[in-house]
Structures are given as structure tokens and as C-alpha cells.
TITORKOL-625394 format. One record per residue (C-alpha): x, y, z; residue number from 1. Coordinates in Angstrom, 3 decimals, decimal comma, padded with zeros to 6 digits. Layout:
<rec><c1>X</c1><c2>Y</c2><c3>Z</c3><nr>NUM</nr></rec>
...
//
This chain:
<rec><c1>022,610</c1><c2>-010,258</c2><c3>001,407</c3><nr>1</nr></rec>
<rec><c1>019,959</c1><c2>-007,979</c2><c3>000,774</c3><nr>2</nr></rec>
<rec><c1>017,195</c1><c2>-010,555</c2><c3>001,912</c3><nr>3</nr></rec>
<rec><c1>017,288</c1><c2>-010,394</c2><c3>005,809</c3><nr>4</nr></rec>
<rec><c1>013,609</c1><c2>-010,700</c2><c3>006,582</c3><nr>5</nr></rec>
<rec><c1>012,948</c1><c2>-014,143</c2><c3>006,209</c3><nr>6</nr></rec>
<rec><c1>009,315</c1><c2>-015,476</c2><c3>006,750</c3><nr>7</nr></rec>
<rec><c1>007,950</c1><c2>-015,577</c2><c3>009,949</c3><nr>8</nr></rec>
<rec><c1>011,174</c1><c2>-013,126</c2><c3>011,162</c3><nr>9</nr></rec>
<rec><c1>010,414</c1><c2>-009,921</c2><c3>013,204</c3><nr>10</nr></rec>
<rec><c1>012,946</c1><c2>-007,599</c2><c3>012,573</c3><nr>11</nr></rec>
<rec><c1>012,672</c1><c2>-003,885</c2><c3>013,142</c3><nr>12</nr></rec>
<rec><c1>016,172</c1><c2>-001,351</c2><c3>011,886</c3><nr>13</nr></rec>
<rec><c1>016,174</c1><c2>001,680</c2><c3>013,247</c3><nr>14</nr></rec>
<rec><c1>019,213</c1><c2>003,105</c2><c3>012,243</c3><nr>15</nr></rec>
<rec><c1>018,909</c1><c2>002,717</c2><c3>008,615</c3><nr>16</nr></rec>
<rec><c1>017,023</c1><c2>006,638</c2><c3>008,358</c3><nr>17</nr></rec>
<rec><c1>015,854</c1><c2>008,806</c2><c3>011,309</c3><nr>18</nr></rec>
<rec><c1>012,524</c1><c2>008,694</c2><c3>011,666</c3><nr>19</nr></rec>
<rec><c1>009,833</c1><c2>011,430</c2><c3>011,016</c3><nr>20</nr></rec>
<rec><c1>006,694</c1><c2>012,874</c2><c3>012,759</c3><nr>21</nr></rec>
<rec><c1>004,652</c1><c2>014,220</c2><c3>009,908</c3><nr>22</nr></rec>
<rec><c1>002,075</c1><c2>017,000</c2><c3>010,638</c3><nr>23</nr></rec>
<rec><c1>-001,484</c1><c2>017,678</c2><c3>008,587</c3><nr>24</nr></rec>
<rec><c1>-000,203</c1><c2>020,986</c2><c3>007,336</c3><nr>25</nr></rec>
<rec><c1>003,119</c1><c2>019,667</c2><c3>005,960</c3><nr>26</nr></rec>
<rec><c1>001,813</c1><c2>016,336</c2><c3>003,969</c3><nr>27</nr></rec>
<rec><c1>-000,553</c1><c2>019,029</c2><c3>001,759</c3><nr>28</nr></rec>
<rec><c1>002,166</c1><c2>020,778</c2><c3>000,562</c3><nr>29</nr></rec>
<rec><c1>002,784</c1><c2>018,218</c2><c3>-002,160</c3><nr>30</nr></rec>
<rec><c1>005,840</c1><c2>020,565</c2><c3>-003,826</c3><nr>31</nr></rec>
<rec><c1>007,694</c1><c2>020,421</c2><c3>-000,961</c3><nr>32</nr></rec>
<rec><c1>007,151</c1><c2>016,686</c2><c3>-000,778</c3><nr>33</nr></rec>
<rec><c1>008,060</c1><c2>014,517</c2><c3>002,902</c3><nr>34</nr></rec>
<rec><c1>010,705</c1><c2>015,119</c2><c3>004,801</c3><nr>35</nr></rec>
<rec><c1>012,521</c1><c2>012,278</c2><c3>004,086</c3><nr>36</nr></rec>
<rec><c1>014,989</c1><c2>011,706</c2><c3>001,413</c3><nr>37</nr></rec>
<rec><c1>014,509</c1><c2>009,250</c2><c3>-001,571</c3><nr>38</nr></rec>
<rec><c1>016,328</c1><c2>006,809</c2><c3>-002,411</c3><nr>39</nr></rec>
<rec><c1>019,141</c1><c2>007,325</c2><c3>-004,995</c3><nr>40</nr></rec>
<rec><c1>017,243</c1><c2>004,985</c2><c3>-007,323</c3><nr>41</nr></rec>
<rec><c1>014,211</c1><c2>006,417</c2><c3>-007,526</c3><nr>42</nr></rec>
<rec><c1>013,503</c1><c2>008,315</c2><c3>-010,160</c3><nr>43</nr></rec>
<rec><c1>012,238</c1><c2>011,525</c2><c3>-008,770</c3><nr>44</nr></rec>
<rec><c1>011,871</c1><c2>014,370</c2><c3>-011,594</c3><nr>45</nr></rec>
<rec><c1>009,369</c1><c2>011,751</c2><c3>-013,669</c3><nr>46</nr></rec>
<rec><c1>006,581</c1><c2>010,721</c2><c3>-011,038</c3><nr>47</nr></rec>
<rec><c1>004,181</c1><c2>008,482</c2><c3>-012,666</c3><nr>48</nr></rec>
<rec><c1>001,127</c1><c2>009,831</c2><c3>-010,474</c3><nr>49</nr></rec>
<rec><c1>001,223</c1><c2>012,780</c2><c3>-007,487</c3><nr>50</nr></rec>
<rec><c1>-001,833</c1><c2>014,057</c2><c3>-005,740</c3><nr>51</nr></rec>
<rec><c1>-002,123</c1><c2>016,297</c2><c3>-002,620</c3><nr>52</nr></rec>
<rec><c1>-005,968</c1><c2>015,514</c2><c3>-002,662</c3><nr>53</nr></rec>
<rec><c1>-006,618</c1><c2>018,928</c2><c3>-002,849</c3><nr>54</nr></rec>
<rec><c1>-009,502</c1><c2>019,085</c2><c3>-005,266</c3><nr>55</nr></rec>
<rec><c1>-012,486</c1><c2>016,312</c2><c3>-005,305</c3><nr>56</nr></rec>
<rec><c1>-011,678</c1><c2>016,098</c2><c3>-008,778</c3><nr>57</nr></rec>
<rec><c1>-008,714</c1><c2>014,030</c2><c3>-008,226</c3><nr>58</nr></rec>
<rec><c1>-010,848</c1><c2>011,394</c2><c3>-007,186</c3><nr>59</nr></rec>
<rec><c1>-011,384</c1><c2>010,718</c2><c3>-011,154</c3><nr>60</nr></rec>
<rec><c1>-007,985</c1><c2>008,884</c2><c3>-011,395</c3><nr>61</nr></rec>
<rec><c1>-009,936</c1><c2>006,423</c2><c3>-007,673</c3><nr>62</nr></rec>
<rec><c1>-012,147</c1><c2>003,676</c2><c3>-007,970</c3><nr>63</nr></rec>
<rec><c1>-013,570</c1><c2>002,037</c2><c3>-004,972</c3><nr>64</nr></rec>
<rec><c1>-014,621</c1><c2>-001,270</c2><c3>-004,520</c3><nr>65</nr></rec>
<rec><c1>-017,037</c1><c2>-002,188</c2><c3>-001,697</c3><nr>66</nr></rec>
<rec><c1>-017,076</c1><c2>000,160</c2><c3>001,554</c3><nr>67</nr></rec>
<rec><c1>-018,905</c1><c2>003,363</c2><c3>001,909</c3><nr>68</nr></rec>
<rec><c1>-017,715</c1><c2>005,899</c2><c3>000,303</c3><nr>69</nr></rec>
<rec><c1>-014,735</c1><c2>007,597</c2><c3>-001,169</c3><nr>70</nr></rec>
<rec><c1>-014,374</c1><c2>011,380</c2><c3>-000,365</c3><nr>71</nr></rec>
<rec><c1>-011,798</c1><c2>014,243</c2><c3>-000,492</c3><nr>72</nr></rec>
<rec><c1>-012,281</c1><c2>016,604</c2><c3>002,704</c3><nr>73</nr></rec>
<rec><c1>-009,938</c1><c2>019,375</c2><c3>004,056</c3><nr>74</nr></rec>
<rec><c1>-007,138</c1><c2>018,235</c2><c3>001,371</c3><nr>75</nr></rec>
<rec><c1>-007,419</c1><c2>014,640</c2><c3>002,424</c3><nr>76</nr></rec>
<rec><c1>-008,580</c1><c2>011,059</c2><c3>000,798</c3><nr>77</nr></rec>
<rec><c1>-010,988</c1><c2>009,942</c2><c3>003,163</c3><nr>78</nr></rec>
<rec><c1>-012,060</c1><c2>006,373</c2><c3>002,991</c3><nr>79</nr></rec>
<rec><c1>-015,045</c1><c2>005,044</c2><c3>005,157</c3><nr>80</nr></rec>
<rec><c1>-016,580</c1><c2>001,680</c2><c3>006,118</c3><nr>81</nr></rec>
<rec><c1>-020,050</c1><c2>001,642</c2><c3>006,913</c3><nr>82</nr></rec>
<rec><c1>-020,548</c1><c2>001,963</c2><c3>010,670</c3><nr>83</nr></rec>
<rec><c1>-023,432</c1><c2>000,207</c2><c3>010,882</c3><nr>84</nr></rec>
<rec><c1>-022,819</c1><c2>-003,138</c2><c3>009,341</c3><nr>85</nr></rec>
<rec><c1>-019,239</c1><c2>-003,825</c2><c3>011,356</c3><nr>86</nr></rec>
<rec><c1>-019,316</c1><c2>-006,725</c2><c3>012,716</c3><nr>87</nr></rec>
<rec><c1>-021,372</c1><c2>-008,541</c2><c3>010,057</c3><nr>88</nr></rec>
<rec><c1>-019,868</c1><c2>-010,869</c2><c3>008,261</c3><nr>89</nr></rec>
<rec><c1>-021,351</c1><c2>-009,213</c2><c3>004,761</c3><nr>90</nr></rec>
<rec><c1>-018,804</c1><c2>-008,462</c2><c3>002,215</c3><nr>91</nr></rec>
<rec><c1>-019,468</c1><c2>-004,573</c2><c3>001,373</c3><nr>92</nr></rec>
<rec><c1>-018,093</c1><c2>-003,584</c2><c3>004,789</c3><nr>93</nr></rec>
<rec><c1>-014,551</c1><c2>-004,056</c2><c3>003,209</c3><nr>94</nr></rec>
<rec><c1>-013,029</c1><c2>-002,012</c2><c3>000,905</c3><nr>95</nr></rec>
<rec><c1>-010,343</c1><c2>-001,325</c2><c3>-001,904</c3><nr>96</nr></rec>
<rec><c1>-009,584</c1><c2>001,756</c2><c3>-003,598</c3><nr>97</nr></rec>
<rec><c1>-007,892</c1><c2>001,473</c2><c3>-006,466</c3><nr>98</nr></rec>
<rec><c1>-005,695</c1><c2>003,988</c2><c3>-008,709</c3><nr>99</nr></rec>
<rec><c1>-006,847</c1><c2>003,262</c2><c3>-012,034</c3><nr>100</nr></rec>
<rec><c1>-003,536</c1><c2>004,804</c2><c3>-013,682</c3><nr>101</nr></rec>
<rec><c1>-001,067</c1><c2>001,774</c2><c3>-014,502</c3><nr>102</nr></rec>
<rec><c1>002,222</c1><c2>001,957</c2><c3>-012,876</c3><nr>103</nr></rec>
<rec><c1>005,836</c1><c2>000,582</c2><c3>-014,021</c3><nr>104</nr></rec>
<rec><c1>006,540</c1><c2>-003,213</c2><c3>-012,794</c3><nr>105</nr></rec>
<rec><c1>009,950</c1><c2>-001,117</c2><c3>-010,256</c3><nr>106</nr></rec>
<rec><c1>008,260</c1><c2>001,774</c2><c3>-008,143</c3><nr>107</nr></rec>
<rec><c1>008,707</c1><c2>003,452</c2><c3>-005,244</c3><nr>108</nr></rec>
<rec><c1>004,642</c1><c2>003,910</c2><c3>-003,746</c3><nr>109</nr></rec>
<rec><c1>004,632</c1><c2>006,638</c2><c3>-000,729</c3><nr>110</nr></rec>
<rec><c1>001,639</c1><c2>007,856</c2><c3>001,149</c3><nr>111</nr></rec>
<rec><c1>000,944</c1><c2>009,233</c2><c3>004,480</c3><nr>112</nr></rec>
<rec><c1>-002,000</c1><c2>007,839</c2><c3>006,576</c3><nr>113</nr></rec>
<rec><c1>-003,731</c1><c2>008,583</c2><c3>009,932</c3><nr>114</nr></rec>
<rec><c1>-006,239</c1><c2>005,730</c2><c3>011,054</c3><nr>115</nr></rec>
<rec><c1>-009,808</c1><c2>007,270</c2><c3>012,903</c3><nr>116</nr></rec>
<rec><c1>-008,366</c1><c2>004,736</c2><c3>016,004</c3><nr>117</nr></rec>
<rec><c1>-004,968</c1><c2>003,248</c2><c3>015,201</c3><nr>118</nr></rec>
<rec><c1>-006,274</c1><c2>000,037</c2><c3>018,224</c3><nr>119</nr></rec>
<rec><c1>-008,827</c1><c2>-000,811</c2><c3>014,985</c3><nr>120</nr></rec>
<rec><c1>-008,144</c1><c2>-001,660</c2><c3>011,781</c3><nr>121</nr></rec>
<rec><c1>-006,253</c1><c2>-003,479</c2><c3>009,126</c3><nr>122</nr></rec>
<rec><c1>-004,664</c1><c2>-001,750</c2><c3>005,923</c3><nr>123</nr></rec>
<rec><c1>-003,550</c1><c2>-003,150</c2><c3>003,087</c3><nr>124</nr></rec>
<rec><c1>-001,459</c1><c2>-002,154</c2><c3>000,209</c3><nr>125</nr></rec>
<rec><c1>-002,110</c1><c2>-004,511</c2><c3>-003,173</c3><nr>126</nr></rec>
<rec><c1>001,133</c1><c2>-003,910</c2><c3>-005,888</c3><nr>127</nr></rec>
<rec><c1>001,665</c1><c2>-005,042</c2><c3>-009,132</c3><nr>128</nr></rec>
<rec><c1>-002,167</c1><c2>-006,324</c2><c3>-009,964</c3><nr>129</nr></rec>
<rec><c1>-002,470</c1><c2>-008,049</c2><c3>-012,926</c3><nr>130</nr></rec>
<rec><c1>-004,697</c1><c2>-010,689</c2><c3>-014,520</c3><nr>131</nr></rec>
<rec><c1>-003,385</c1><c2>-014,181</c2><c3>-014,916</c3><nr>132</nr></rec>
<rec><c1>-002,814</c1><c2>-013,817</c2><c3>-018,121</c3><nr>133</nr></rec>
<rec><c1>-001,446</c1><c2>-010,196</c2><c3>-018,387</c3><nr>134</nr></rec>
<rec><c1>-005,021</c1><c2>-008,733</c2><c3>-018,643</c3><nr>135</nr></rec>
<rec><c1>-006,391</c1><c2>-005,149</c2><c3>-017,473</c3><nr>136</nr></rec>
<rec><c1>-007,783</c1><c2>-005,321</c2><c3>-014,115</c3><nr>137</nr></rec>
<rec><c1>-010,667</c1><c2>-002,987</c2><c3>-014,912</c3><nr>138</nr></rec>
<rec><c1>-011,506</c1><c2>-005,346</c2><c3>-018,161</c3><nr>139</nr></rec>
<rec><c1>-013,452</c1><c2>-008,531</c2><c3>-019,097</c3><nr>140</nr></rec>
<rec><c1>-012,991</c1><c2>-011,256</c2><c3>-018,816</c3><nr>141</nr></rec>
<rec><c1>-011,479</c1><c2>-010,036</c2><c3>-015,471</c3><nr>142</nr></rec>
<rec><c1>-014,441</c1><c2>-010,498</c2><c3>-013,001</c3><nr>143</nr></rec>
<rec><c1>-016,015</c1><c2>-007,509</c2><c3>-011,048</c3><nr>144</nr></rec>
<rec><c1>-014,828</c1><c2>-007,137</c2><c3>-006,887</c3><nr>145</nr></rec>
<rec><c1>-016,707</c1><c2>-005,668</c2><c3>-004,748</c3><nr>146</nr></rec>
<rec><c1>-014,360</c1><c2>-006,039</c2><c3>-001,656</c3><nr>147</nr></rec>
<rec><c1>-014,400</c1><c2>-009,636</c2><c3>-000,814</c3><nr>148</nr></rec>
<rec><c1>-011,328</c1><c2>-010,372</c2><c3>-000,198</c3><nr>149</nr></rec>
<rec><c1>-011,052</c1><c2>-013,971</c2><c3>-002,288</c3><nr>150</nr></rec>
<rec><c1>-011,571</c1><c2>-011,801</c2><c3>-005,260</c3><nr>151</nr></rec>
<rec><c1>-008,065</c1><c2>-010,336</c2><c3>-004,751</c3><nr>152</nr></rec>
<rec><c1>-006,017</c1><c2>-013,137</c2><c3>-003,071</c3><nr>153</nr></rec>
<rec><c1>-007,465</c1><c2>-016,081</c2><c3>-005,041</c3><nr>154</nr></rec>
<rec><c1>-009,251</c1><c2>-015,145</c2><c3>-007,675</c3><nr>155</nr></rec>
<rec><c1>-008,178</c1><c2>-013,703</c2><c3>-011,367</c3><nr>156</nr></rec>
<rec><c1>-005,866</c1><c2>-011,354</c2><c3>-010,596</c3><nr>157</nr></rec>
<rec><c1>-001,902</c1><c2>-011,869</c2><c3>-009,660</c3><nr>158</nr></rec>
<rec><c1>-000,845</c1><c2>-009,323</c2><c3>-007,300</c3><nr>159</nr></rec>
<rec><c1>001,566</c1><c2>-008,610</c2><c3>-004,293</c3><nr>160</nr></rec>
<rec><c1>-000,189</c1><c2>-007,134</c2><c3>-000,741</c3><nr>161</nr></rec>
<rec><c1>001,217</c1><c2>-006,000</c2><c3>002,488</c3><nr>162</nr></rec>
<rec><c1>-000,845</c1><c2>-005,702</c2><c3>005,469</c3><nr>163</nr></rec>
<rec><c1>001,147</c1><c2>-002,400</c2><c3>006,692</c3><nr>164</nr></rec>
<rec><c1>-000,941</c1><c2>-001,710</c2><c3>009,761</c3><nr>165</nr></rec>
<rec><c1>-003,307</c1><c2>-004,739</c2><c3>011,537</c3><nr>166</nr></rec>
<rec><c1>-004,228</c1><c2>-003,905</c2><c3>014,886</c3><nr>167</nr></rec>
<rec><c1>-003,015</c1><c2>-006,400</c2><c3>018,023</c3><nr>168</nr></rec>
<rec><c1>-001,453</c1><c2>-008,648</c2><c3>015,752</c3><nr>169</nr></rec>
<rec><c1>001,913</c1><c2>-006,577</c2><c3>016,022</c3><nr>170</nr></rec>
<rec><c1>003,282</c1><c2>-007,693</c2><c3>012,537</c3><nr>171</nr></rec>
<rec><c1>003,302</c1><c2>-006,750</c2><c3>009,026</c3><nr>172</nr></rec>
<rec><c1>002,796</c1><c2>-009,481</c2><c3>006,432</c3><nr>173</nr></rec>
<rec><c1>003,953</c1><c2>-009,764</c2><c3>003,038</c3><nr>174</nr></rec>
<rec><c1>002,020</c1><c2>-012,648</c2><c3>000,715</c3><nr>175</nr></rec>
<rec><c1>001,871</c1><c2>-013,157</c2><c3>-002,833</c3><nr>176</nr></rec>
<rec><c1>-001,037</c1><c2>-013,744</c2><c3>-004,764</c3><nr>177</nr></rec>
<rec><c1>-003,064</c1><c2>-015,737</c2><c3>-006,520</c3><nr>178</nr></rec>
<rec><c1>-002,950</c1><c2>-017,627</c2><c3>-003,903</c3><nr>179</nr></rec>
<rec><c1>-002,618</c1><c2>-015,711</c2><c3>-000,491</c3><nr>180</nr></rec>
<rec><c1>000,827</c1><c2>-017,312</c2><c3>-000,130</c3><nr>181</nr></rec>
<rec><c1>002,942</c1><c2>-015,712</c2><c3>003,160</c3><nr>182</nr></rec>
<rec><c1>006,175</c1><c2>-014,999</c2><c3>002,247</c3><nr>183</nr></rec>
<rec><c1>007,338</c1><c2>-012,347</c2><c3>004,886</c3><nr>184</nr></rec>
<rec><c1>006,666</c1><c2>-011,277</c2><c3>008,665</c3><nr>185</nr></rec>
<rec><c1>007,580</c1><c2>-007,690</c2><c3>009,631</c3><nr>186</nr></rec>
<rec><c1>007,106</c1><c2>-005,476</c2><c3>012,676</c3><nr>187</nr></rec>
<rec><c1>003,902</c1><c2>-003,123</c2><c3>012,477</c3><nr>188</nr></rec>
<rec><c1>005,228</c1><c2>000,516</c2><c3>013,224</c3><nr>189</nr></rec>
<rec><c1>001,122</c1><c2>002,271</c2><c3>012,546</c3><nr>190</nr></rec>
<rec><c1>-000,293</c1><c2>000,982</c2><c3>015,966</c3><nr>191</nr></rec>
<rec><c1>002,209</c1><c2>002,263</c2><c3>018,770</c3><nr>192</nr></rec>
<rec><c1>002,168</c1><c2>005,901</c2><c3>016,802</c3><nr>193</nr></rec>
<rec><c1>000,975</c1><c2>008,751</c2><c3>018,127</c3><nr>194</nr></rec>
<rec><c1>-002,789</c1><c2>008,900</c2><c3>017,394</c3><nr>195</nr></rec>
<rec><c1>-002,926</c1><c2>012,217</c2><c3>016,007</c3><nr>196</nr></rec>
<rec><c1>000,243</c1><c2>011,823</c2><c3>013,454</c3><nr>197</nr></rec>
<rec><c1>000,229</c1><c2>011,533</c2><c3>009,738</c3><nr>198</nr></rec>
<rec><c1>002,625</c1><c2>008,698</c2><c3>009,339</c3><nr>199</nr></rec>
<rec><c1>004,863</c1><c2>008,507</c2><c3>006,051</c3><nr>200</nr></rec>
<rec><c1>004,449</c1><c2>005,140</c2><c3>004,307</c3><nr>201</nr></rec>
<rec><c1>006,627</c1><c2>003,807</c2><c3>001,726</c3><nr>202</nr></rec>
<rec><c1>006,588</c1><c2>000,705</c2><c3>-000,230</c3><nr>203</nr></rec>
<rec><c1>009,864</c1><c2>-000,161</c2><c3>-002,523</c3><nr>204</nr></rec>
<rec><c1>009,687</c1><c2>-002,774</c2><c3>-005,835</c3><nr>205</nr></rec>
<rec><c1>012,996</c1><c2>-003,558</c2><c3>-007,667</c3><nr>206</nr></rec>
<rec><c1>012,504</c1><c2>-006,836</c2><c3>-009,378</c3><nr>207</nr></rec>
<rec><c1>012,066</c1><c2>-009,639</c2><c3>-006,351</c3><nr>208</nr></rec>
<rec><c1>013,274</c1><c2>-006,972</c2><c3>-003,910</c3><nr>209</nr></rec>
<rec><c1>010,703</c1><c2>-005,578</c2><c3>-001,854</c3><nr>210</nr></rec>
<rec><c1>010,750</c1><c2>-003,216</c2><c3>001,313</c3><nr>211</nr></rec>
<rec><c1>008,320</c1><c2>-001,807</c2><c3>003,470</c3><nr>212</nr></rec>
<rec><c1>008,854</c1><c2>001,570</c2><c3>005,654</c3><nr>213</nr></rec>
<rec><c1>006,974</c1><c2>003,688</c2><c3>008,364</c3><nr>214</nr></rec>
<rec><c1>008,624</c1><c2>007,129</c2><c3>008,834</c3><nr>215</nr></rec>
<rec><c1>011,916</c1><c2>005,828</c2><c3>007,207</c3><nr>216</nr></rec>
<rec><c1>011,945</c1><c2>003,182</c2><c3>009,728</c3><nr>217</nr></rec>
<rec><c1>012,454</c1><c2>-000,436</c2><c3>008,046</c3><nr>218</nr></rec>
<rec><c1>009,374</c1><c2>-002,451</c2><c3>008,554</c3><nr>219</nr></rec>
<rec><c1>009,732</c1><c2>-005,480</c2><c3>005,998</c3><nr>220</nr></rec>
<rec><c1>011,959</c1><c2>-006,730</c2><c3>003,692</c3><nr>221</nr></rec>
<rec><c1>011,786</c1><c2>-009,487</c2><c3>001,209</c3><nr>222</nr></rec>
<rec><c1>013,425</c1><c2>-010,980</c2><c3>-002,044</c3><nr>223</nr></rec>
<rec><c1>010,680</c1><c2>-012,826</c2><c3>-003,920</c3><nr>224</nr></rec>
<rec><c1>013,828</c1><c2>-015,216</c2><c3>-006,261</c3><nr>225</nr></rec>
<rec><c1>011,010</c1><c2>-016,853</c2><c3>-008,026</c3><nr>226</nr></rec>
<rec><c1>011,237</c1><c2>-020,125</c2><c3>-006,830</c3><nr>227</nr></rec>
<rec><c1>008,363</c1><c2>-020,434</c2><c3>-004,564</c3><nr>228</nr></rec>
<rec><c1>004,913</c1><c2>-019,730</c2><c3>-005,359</c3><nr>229</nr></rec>
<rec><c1>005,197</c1><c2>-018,854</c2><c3>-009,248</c3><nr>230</nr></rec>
<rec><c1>007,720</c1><c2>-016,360</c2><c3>-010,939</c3><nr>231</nr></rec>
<rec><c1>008,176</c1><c2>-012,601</c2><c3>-009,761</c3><nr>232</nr></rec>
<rec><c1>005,571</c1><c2>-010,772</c2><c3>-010,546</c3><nr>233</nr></rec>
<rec><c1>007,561</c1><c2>-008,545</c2><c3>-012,971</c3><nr>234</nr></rec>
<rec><c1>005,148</c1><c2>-007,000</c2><c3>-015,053</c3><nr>235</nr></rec>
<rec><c1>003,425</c1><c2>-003,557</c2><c3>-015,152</c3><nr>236</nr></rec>
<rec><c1>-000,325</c1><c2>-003,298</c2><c3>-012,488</c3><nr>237</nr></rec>
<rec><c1>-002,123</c1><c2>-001,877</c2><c3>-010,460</c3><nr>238</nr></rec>
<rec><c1>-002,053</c1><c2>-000,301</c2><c3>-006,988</c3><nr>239</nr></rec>
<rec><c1>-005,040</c1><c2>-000,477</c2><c3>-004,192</c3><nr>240</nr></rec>
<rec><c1>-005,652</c1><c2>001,079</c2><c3>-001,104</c3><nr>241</nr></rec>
<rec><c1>-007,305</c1><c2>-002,017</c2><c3>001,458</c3><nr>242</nr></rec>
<rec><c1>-009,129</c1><c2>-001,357</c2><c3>004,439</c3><nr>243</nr></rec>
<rec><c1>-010,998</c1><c2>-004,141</c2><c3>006,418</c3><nr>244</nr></rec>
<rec><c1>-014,372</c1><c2>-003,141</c2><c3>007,439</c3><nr>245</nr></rec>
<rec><c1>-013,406</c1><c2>-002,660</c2><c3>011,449</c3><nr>246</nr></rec>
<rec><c1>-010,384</c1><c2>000,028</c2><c3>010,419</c3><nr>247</nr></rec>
<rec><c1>-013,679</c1><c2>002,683</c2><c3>009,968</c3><nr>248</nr></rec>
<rec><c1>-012,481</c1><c2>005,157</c2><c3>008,641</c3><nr>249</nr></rec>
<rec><c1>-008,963</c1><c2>006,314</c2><c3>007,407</c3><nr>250</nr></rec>
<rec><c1>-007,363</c1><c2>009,669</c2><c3>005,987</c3><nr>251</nr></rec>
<rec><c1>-004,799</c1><c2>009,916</c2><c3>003,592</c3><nr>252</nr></rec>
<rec><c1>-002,800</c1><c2>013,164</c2><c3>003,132</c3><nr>253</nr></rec>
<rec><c1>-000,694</c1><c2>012,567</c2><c3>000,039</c3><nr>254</nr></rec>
<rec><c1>000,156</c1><c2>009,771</c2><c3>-002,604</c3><nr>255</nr></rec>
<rec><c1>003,140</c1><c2>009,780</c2><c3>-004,961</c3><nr>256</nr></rec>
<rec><c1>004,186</c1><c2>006,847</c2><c3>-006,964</c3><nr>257</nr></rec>
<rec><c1>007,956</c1><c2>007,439</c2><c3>-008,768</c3><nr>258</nr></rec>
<rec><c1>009,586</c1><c2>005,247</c2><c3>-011,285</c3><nr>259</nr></rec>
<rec><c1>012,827</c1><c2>003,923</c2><c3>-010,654</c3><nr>260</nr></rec>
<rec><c1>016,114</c1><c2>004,996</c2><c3>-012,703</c3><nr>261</nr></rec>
<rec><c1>017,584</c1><c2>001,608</c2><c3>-014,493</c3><nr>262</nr></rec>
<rec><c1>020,369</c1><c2>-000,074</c2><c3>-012,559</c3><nr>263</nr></rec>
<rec><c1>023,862</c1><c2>000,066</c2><c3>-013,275</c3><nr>264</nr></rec>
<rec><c1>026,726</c1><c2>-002,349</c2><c3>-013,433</c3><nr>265</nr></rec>
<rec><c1>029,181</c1><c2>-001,656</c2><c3>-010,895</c3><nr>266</nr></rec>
//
């Protein structure tokens, strides 16, 4: 079966792909792309959005909600938290950057990311944002976020999130919202990495089936059947970039989102 990650379940595969050390100069050469291969699903000569944040300009398709400030610096996304209000409990330290271009309800997401101190910090990936009833994110009569986080787990939208990277907690979580339901426990790879290192992160949507890697090493995997919590969230959305207010500041060297190619019987 292809669900082996059951809630609460720690499981980390190795052996699946070999894993990859990804240096600053390599993730900015967007043509030549990571160094793993894709998956023979994906669809990889229609990419619904690529950007080697080369050029503040491609921080027109980015809208941030909360947090400092959004910036492109030395080819990189950088995304800051403001120093001097971590530890409050105010809202605007936390963040979400979202890509305002919609993306296909099957997609393979990849990034690479290096946390300013991978011992602080929480990331978060949201996936398939929606509004309840099918509306634009960025619309009335969805409400405006400004980073709290009950805006985005139980609030108008419907959405997927992983929690890819959450320091001393050792795990990756998978929950489905509205509702900030857990549906999956994973093994967080982002802490134990080397601190300099540009890690490669991929996030996989077919239907129910979800998968989370680091460096093509198997994080999470789930199969959301539909049962529990409300039906898959099937449609069309929205993907966001989370970082709690304590993770500082984070750089991000690439993004690529692909479609994936229509299955086949047999």
C-alpha cells in the first residue's frame, strides 16, 4: 500500500533516492535545475511557475502576510521576522508568503531552503488553499490575514500544511485544514543538516496521496481517502511559504512548481 505513514508514525526511508548536499552556487542556476531526478509523473517541460530569484522583480508574482519584510538579495528570497518583537506574543511576528499564481489541484512544489539557525524555527508549507466555498484567496468575501495563524487553520480558507522543519520537536506534521486536523507524523530531516547547506525540499500531491522529501530522502507520507475530516481537497489553490516568528530569518534559493502528467491504466 502506498499509505505507510500512518498518524503519529515516525518513519524515515533512506534508500528510496540518494541524498543530496546542495551548494548556493548550484540552486541559482535554475536551467540546470537540482540534482535530483523527478519523478516520472511529473510533468517537467510545462512548469506552472519557476524562479531563480534572480531579479527583485520576481517578487511581483509574492505576497506577504505579516512578518518583516520580503526581499530578493544575492539571487535569493529572503524572508525576515522582526527581531525585536520575538518573543511577544503579537501576531505580526509570523509570517506567510504567498505565490499569488494559482496552481493545478496534482503538483509537484520543490524549493531549496537554508534557515539563519536551523536550532530555531518552524516552516511551514500551506497547499491547495482555497475558500470554503471554492473562492479566490486574495478576494472578498475571503477575510484579510495578516499572519495569525487561526486565519489559515480555522478560518475561511480550506488548505493542506506541513510543518517541514520545527526545531526540537524532531517531527514533521501533516494536518488538514479548516480545522487544524493532524493526519500524519514524519521525521524532520532540516534540523540535523549541515548549517551552511541549501537543502532541496519537495512536496508531492496526486489526489489523497501526499509525500514530503528533504534531499530525496522520504520525510512523510500520507493518503488523505476522504473519510476523515471532510473530502480531499481536490481542487485548484494556493501555495504559502510559513515561518513562525522565532525561525528569524530564512533564504530560499529556488522555487519550481510542475504539473503532473495524467495517470494511466495499467
Amino acid at each position: 500500500m502506498r499509505h505507510f505513514l500512518q498518524r503519529t508514525t515516525l518513519v524515515l526511508l533512506t534508500g528510496l533516492m540518494p541524498a543530496c548536499s546542495t551548494d548556493h552556487a548550484h540552486v541559482n542556476r535554475l536551467v540546470e535545475g537540482p540534482t535530483l531526478p523527478l519523478p516520472d509523473d511529473v510533468d517537467a517541460d510545462h512548469p506552472v511557475y519557476q524562479t531563480s530569484f534572480d531579479d527583485p522583480s520576481d517578487l511581483a508574482d509574492w505576497r506577504l502576510e505579516g512578518g518583516r519584510v520580503m526581499s530578493v538579495a544575492q539571487g535569493n528570497l529572503v524572508l525576515e521576522n522582526d527581531r525585536k518583537i520575538v518573543g511577544t506574543r503579537t501576531h505580526s511576528d509570523h509570517l506567510v508568503c504567498w505565490l499569488t499564481r494559482e496552481v493545478p489541484a496534482d503538483f509537484l512544489l520543490e524549493f531549496t531552503v537554508r534557515p539563519e539557525d536551523r536550532h530555531r524555527g518552524l516552516n511551514i508549507v500551506f497547499f491547495n488553499a482555497r475558500g470554503l466555498h471554492g473562492e479566490n484567496i486574495f478576494e472578498p468575501p475571503i477575510k484579510p490575514r495578516d499572519g495569525l495563524f487561526i486565519k489559515y487553520t480555522r478560518g475561511d480558507i480550506n488548505n493542506y500544511h506541513i510543518s517541514y522543519w520545527a526545531s526540537g520537536r524532531d517531527t514533521a506534521h501533516l494536518r488538514k485544514n479548516k480545522g487544524f486536523h493532524h493526519v500524519a507524523t514524519g521525521k524532520d530531516l532540516v534540523e540535523p543538516a549541515d548549517p551552511d547547506t541549501f537543502q532541496l525540499i519537495r512536496i508531492y500531491k496526486r489526489g489523497g496521496l501526499i509525500r514530503l522529501t528533504v534531499d530525496g530522502r522520504l520525510a512523510l507520507e500520507y493518503e488523505d481517502d476522504g473519510k476523515g475530516h471532510g473530502p480531499v481537497h481536490d481542487h485548484s489553490g494556493w501555495i504559502g511559504l510559513r515561518q513562525m516568528a522565532y525561525t528569524i530569518r530564512c533564504t530560499y534559493g529556488y522555487l519550481r512548481i510542475f504539473p503532473l502528467k495524467p495517470e494511466t491504466n495499467g
